[in-house]
C-alpha positions in Angstrom: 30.1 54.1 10.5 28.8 51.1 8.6 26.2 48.7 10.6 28.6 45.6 10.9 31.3 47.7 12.7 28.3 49.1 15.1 27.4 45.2 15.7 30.8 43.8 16.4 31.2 46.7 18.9 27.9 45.4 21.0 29.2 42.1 20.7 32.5 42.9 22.2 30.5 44.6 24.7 27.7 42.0 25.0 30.8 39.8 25.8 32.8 41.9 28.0 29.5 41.9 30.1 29.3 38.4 30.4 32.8 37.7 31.6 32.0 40.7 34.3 28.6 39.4 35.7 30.4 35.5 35.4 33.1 37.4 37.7 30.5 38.4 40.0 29.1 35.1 40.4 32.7 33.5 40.5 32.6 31.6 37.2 29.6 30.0 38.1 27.8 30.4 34.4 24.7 28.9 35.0 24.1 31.1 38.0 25.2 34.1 35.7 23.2 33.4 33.1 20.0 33.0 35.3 20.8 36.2 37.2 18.1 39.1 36.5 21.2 41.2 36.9 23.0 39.8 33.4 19.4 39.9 31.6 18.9 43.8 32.3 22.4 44.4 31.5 22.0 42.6 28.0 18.6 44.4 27.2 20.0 47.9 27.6 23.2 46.8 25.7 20.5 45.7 22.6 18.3 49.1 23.3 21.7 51.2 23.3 22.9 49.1 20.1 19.7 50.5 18.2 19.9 54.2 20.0 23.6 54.1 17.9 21.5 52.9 15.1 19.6 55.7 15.2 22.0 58.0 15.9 24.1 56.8 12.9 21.3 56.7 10.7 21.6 52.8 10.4 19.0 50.7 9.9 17.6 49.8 12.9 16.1 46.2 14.3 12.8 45.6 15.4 14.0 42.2 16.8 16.8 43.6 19.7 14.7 46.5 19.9 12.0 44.2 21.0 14.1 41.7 22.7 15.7 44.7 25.3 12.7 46.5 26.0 11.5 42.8 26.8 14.9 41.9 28.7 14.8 45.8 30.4 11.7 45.7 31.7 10.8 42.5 32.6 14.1 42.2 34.6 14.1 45.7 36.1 10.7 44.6 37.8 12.2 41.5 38.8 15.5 43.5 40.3 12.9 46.2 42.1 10.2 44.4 43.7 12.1 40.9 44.0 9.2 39.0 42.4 9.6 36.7 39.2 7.6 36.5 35.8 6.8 33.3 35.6 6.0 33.2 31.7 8.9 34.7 30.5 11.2 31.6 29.4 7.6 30.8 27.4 7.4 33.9 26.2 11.0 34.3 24.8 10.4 30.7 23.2 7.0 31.7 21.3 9.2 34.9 20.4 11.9 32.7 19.0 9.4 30.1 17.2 7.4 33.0 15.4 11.0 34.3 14.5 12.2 31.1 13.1 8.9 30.5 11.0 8.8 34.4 9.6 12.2 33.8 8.5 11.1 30.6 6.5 8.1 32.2 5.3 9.6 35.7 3.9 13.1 34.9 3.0 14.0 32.8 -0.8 14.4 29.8 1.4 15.9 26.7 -0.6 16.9 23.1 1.3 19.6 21.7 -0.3 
């Protein structure tokens, strides 16, 4: 199994999650997507997506491997004991900055 065909599966699953936790919260998309519920589900979809990864012998990536332990955890606490973390939206942004910057940094970038 090649590692596109692996991706577009989580995607359609990513996607079919979406529309079922939207479905719970009656189309209401804003509550869906704030809803610890949604996050866990989506971090476990990206740690499953690199578990097939493995198992495949695919090359696997740091970033959703990151990103759902992250999304898992963080939201499993928040699910459990009912609390909130107040620095994760600021924490997902740094993530996202440092991304966006490495990606400048280590690839043959060239504006146009």
């Amino acid at each position: 199994m090649q590692n596109g065909t692996v991706t577009n599966i989580f995607w359609g699953l990513f996607l079919i999650w979406f529309g079922v936790v939207a479905v719970m919260f009656r189309g209401d998309f804003g509550s869906t997507v704030n809803s610890p519920l949604f996050a866990l589900g989506t971090g476990a979809l990206l740690l499953l997506l690199n578990l097939t990864r493995s198992i495949f012998r695919l090359r696997l990536s740091i970033l959703t491997m990151g990103l759902g332990i992250v999304l898992t955890f963080a939201n499993a606490f928040v699910l459990l004991f009912g609390s909130t973390i107040p620095f994760l939206p600021e924490l997902l942004i740094i993530v996202g900055v440092a991304l966006v910057i490495g990606a400048f940094r280590t690839r043959n970038f060239q504006a146009y």
